[in-house]
N, C-alpha and C positions, 0 to 999 in steps of 0.2 A: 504494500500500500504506500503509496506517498506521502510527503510530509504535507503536502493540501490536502489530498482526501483524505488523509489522519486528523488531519486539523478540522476539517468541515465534520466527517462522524464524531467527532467527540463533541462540536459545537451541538448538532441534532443530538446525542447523549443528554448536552446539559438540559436543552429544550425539555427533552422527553420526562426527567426524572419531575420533572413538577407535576404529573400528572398524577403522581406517591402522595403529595402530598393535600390536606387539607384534612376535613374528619376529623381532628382534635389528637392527630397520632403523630410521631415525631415528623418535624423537618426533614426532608431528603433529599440528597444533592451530591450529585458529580463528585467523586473525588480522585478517581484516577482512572484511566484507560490502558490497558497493556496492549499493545499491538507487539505481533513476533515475539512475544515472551509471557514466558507463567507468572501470574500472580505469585507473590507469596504465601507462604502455608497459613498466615495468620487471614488473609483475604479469603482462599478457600475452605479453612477451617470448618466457616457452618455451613458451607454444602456437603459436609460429611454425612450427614443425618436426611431427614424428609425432605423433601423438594415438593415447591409446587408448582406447576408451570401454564401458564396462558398460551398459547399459539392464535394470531392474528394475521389478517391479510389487511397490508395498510395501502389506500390508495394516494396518491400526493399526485393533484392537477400540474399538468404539465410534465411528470416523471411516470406515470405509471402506476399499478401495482403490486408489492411485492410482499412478501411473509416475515411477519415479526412474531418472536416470543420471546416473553420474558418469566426466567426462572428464579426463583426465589426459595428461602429455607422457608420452611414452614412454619416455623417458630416467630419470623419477622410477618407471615400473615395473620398467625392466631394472635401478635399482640397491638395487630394494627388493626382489625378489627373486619379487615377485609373479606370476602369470601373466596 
């Protein structure tokens, strides 16, 4: 990936994470992106455990559209209140 289209998906990244937030459950927000490399063990730590996951098909006028999912521990759903 290049350092523009690394920089444009992290910017759509920061857009996206607002959509976590509201409903009286923590603040959430972008805090790092790994492209060509692992996370740290402390990053993927709670994916040790249950996962839950949404699968979406996003459309964007003018681009098309194309398949989103986002995966989560399950433990950041049960305390956010989410389903």
């Amino acid at each position: 990936m290049t350092e523009s289209s690394s920089t444009a998906f992290s910017e759509a990244l920061n857009v996206f994470t607002s959509l976590f937030n509201g409903g009286g459950g923590p603040h959430v927000r972008l805090g790092r992106v790994w492209f060509n490399a692992a996370p740290p063990p402390e990053v993927l730590a709670p994916m040790d455990g249950s996962l839950t996951r949404d699968d979406m098909v996003v459309t964007v006028s003018g681009y098309g559209a194309g398949r989103l999912s986002v995966v989560l521990p399950a433990t950041a759903v049960a305390t956010s209140g989410a389903a």
